[in-house]
C-alpha positions as CSV (number, residue, x, y, z in Angstrom):
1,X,-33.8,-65.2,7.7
2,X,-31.2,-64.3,10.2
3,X,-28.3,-66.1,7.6
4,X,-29.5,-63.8,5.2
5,X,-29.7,-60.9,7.3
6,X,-25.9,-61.8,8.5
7,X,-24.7,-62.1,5.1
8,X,-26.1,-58.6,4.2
9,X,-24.6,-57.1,6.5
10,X,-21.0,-58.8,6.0
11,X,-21.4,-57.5,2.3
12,X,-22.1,-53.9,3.5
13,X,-18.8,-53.9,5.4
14,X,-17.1,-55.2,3.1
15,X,-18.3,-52.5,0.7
16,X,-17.9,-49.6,3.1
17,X,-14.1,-50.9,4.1
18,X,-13.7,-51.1,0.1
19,X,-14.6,-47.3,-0.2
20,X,-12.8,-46.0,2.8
21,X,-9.7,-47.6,1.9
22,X,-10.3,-46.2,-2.1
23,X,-11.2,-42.8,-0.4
24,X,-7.9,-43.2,1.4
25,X,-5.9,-44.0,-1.3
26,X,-6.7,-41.5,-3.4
27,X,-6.1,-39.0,-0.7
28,X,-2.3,-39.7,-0.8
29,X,0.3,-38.6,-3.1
30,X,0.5,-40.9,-6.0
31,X,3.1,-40.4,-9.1
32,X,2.7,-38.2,-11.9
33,X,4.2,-38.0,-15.7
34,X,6.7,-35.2,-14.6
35,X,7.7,-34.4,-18.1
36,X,4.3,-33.9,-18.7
37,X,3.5,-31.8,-15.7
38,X,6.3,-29.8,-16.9
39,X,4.8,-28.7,-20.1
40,X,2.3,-26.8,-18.9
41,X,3.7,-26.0,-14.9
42,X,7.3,-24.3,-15.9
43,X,5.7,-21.5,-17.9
44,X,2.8,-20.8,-15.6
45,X,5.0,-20.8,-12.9
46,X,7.7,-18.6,-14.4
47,X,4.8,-16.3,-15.1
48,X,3.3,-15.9,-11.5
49,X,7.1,-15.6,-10.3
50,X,7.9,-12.5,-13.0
51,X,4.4,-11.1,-12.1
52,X,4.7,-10.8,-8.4
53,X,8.3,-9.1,-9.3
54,X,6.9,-7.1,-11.9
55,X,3.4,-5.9,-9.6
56,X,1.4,-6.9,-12.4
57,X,-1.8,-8.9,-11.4
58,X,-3.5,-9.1,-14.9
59,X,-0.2,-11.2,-16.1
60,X,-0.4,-13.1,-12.4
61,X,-4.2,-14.3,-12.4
62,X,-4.4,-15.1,-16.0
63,X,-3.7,-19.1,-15.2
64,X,-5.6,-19.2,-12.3
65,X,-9.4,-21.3,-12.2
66,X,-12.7,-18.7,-11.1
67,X,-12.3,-19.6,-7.6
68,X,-8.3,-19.1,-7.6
69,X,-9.4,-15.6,-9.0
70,X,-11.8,-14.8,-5.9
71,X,-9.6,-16.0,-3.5
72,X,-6.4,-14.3,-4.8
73,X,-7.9,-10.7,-5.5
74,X,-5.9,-7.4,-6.5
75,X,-5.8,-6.3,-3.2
76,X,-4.1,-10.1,-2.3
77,X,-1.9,-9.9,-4.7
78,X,-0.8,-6.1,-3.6
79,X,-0.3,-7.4,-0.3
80,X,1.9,-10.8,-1.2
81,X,3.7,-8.4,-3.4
82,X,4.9,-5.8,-0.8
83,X,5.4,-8.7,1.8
84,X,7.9,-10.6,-0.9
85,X,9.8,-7.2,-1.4
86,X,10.5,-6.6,1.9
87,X,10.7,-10.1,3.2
88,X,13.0,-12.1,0.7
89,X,13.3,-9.5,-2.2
90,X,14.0,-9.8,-5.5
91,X,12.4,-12.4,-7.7
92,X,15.5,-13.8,-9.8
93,X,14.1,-14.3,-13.3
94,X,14.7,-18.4,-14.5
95,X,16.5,-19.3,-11.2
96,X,13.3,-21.7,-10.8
97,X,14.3,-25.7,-10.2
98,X,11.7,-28.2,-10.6
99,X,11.3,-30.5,-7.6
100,X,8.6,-33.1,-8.0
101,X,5.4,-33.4,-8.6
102,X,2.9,-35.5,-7.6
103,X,-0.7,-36.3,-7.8
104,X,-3.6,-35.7,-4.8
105,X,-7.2,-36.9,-5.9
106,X,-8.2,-34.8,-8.9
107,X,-5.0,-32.4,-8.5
108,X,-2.1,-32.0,-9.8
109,X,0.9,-30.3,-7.8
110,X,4.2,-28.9,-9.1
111,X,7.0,-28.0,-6.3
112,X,9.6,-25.8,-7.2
113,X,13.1,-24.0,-5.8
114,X,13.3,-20.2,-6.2
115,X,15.8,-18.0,-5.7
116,X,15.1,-14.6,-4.4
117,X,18.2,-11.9,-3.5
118,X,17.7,-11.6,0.0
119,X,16.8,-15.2,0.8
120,X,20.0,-17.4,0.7
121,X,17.8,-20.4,1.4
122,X,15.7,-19.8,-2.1
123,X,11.9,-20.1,-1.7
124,X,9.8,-23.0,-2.2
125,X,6.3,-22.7,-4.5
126,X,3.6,-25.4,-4.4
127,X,1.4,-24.7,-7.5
128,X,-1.3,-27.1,-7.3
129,X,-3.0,-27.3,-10.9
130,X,-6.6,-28.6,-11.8
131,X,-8.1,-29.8,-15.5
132,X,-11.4,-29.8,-15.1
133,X,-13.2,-29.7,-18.4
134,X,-10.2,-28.1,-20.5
135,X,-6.8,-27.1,-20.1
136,X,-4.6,-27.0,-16.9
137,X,-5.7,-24.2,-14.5
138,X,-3.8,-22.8,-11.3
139,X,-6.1,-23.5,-8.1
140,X,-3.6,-23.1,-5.4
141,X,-0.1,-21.4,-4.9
142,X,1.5,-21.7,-1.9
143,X,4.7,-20.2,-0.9
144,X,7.6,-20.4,1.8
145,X,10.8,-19.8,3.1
146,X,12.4,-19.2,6.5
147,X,12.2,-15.3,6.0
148,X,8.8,-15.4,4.9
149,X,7.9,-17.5,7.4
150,X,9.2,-14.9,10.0
């Protein structure tokens, strides 16, 4: 009884270590088909860029998943707006540069250069993408630059 008992319970560690370390793994970066990413990630990027420039938040939500939505509201987006044009400036349309991109779990994250007229070290953007159940959504944007930062 007590063999059996010990063997159980060396199969049940063994499981658990199995799943931690697959938990683990999938929690770091792993590669991703760039040209693929690319497809979808340089115009969606592009557009949230010319939006923020441009004030309009129809044109800067329409990518984004229901919960990007809630989180990034009108009211947001007024506020990130006035903050770039005092902070960093200018947007300057198709200065983009693709970084990398890499994968984390279930997304999918595009990194990108952009140059704006009153920050001479450009800006980076982290656009993190999801696919659940259809075609590529935004579900995170991140942004920053020393000037922003300040």
């Amino acid at each position: 009884m007590r063999v059996k008992a010990s063997r159980i319970i060396i199969v049940l560690i063994v499981a658990l270590a199995a799943v931690g370390g697959a938990a683990y793994w999938l929690s770091l970066p792993q590669p991703v088909d760039e040209a693929s990413l690319r497809i979808y990630s340089d115009p969606m990027t592009e557009n949230v860029l010319l939006a923020i420039e441009n004030g309009n938040y129809t044109e800067f939500s329409r990518d984004f998943d229901d919960a990007m939505k809630n989180a990034l509201n009108l009211a947001s987006f007024q506020q990130l707006a006035s903050r770039f044009d005092s902070k960093i400036g200018d947007y300057v349309p198709g200065s983009k540069s693709f970084v990398k991109g890499e994968r984390v779990g279930e997304f999918i994250i595009a990194y990108y250069k952009a140059n704006y007229t009153n920050e001479p070290a450009g800006v980076t953007v982290k656009v993190v993408f999801t696919s659940v159940n259809g075609p590529a959504k935004i579900t995170g944007l991140w942004f920053s630059s020393p000037k922003l930062a300040s």
